[in-house]
C-alpha atoms as an extended CHARMM CRD file, in Angstrom:
* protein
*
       102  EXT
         1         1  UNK       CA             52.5160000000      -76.3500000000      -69.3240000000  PROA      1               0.0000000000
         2         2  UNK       CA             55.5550000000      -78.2580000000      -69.7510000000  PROA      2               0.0000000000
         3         3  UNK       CA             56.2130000000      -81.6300000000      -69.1030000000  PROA      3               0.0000000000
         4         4  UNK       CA             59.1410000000      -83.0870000000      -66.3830000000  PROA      4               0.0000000000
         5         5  UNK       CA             60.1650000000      -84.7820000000      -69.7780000000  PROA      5               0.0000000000
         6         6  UNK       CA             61.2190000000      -81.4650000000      -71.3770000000  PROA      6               0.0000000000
         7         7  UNK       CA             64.4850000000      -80.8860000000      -72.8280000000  PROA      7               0.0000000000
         8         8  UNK       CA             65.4280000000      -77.5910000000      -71.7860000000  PROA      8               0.0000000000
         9         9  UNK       CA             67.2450000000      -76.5300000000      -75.2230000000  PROA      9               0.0000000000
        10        10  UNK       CA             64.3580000000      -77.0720000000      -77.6320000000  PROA      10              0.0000000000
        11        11  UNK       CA             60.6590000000      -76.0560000000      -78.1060000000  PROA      11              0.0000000000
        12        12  UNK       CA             58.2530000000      -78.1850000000      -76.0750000000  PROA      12              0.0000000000
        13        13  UNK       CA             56.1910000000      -79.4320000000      -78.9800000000  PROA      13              0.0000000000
        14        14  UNK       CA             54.3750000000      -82.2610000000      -77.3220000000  PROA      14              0.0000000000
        15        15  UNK       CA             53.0110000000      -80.2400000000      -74.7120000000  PROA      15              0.0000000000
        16        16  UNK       CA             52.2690000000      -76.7660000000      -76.8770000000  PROA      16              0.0000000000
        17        17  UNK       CA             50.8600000000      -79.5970000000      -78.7340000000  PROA      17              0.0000000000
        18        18  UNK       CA             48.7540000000      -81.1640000000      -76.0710000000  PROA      18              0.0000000000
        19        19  UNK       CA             47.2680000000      -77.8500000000      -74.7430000000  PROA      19              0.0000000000
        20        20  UNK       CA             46.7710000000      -76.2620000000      -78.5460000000  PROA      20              0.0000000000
        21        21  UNK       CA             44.5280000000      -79.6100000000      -79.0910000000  PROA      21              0.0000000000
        22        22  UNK       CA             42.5910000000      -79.9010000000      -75.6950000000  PROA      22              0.0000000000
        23        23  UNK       CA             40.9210000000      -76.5170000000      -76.2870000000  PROA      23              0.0000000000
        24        24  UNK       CA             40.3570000000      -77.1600000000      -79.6770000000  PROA      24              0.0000000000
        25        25  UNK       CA             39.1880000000      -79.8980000000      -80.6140000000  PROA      25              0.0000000000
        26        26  UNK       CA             35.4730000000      -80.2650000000      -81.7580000000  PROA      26              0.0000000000
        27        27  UNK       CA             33.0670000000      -82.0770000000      -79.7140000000  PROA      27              0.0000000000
        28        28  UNK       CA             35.0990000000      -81.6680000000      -75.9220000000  PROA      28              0.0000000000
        29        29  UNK       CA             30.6990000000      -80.8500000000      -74.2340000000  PROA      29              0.0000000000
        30        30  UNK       CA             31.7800000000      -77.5330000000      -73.8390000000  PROA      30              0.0000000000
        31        31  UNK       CA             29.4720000000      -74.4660000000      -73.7100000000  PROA      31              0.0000000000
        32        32  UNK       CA             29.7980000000      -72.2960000000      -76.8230000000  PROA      32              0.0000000000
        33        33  UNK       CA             30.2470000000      -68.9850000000      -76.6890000000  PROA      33              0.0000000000
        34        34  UNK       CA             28.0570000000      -66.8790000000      -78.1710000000  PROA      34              0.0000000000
        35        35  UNK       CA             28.7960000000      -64.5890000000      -81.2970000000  PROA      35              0.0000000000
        36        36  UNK       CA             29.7820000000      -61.3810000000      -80.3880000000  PROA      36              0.0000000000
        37        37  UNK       CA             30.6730000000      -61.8970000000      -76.5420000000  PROA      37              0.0000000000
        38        38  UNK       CA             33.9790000000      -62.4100000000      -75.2340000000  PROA      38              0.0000000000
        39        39  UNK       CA             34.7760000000      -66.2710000000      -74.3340000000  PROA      39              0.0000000000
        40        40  UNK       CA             36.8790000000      -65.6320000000      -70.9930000000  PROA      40              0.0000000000
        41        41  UNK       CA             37.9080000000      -69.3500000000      -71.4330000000  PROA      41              0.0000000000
        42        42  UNK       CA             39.4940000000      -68.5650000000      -74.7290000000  PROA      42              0.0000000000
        43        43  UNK       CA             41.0600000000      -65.4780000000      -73.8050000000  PROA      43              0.0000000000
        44        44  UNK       CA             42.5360000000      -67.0540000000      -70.8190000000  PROA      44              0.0000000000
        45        45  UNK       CA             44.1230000000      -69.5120000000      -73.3080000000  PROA      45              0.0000000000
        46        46  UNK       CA             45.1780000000      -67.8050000000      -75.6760000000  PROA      46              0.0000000000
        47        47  UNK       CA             46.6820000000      -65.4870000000      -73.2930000000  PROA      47              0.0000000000
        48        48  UNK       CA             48.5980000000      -68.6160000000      -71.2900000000  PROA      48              0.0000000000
        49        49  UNK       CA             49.5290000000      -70.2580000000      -74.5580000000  PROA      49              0.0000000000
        50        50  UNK       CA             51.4970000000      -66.4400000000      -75.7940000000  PROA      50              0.0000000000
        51        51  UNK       CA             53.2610000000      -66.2280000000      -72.0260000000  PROA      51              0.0000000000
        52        52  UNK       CA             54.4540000000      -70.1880000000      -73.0920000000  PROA      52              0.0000000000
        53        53  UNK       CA             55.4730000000      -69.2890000000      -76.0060000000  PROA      53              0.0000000000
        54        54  UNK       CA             57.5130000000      -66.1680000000      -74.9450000000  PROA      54              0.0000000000
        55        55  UNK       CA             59.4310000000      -67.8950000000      -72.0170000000  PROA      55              0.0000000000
        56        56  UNK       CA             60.3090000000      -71.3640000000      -74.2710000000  PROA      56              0.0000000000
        57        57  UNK       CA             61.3990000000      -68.1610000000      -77.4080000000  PROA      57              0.0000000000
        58        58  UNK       CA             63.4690000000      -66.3660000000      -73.8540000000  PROA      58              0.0000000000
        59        59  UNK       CA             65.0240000000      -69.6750000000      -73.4130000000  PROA      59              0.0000000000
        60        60  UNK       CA             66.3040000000      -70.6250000000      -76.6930000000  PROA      60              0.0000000000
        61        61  UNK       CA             67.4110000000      -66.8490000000      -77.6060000000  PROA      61              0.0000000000
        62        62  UNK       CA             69.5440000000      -68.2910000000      -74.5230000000  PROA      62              0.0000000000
        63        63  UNK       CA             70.2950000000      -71.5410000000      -75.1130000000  PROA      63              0.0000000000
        64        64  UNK       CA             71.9200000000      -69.7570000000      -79.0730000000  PROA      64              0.0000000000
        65        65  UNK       CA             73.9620000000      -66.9110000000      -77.4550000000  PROA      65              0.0000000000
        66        66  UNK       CA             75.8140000000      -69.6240000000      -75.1180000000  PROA      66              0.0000000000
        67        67  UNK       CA             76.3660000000      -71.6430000000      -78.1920000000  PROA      67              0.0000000000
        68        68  UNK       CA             77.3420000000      -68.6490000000      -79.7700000000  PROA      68              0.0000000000
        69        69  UNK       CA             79.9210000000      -67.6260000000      -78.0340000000  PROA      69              0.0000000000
        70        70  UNK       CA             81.2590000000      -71.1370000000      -77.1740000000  PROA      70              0.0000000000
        71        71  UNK       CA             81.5300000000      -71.6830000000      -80.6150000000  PROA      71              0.0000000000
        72        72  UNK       CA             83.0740000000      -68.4870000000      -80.9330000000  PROA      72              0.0000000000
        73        73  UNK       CA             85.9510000000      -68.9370000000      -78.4290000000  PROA      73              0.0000000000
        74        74  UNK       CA             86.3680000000      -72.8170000000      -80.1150000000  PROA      74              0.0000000000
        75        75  UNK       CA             86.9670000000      -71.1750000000      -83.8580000000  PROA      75              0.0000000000
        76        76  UNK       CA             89.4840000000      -68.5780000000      -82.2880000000  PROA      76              0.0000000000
        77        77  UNK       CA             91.2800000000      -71.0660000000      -80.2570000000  PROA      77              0.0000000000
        78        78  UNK       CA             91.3120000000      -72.9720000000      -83.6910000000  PROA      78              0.0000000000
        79        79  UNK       CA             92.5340000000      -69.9580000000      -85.3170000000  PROA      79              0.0000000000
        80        80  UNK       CA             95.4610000000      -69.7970000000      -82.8590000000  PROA      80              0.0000000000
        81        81  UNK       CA             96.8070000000      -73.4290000000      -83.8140000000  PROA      81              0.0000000000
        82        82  UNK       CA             96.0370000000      -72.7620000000      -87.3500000000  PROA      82              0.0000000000
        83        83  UNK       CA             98.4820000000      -69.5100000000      -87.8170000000  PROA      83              0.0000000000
        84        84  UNK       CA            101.1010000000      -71.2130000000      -85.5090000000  PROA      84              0.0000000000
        85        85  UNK       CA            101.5600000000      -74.1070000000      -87.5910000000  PROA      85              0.0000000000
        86        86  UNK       CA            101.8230000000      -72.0960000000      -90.6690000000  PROA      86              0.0000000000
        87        87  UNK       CA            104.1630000000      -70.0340000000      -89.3880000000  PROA      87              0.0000000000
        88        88  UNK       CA            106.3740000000      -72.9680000000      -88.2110000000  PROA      88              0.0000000000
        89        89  UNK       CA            107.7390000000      -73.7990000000      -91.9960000000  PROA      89              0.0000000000
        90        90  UNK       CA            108.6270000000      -69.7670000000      -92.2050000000  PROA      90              0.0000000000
        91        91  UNK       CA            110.2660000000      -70.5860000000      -88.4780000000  PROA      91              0.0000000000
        92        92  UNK       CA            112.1940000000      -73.8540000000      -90.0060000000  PROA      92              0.0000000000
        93        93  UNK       CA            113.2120000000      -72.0040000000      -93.4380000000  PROA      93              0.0000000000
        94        94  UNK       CA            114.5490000000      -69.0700000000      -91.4720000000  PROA      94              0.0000000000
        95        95  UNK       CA            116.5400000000      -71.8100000000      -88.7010000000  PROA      95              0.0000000000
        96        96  UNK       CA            117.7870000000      -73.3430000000      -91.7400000000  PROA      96              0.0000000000
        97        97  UNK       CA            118.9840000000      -70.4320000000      -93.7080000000  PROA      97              0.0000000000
        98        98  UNK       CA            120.9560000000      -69.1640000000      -90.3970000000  PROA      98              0.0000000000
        99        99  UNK       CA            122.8190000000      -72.9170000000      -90.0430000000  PROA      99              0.0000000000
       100       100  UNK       CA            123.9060000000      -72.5060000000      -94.2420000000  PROA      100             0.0000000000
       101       101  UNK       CA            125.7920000000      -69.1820000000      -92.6990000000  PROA      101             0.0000000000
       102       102  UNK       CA            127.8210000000      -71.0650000000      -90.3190000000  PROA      102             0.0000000000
């Protein structure tokens, strides 16, 4: 179902798209079911279109955890730098107080 144009982080909407509208759309001279039996055609469908939709869901549950955690690591390394430089003026006070006791 999807396309070699498919960017692997997002939802394929032009080709859910596609498929959702090819079996559709009104007036494709295609038999009708009749009311009451199964249409195998839909079924099989309906049934590709949900196995789709589970492995582009699979792949963006992904595609968030790896952001996730990047983003994750990024903030604490950010975190780091943060609480070093506002300990340096408590490191320059204290340097400065020790050189007025010389």
């Amino acid at each position: 179902m999807l396309t070699d144009h498919t960017v692997p982080d997002n939802v394929d909407y032009n080709s859910l798209k596609h498929e959702i509208k090819a079996h559709t759309t009104r007036d494709q001279a295609r038999a009708i079911a009749i009311p009451g039996q199964e249409d195998k055609r839909l079924a099989r469908f309906e049934n590709g279109l949900y196995a789709e939709l589970c492995r582009q869901h699979s792949r963006l549950g992904l595609f968030v955890a790896t952001k996730s955690g990047e983003l994750m690591r990024k903030l604490g390394a950010c975190c780091g730098v943060i609480c070093y430089w506002h300990a340096c003026p408590r490191v320059v006070h204290s340097w400065l107080a020790d050189l007025t006791k010389l």
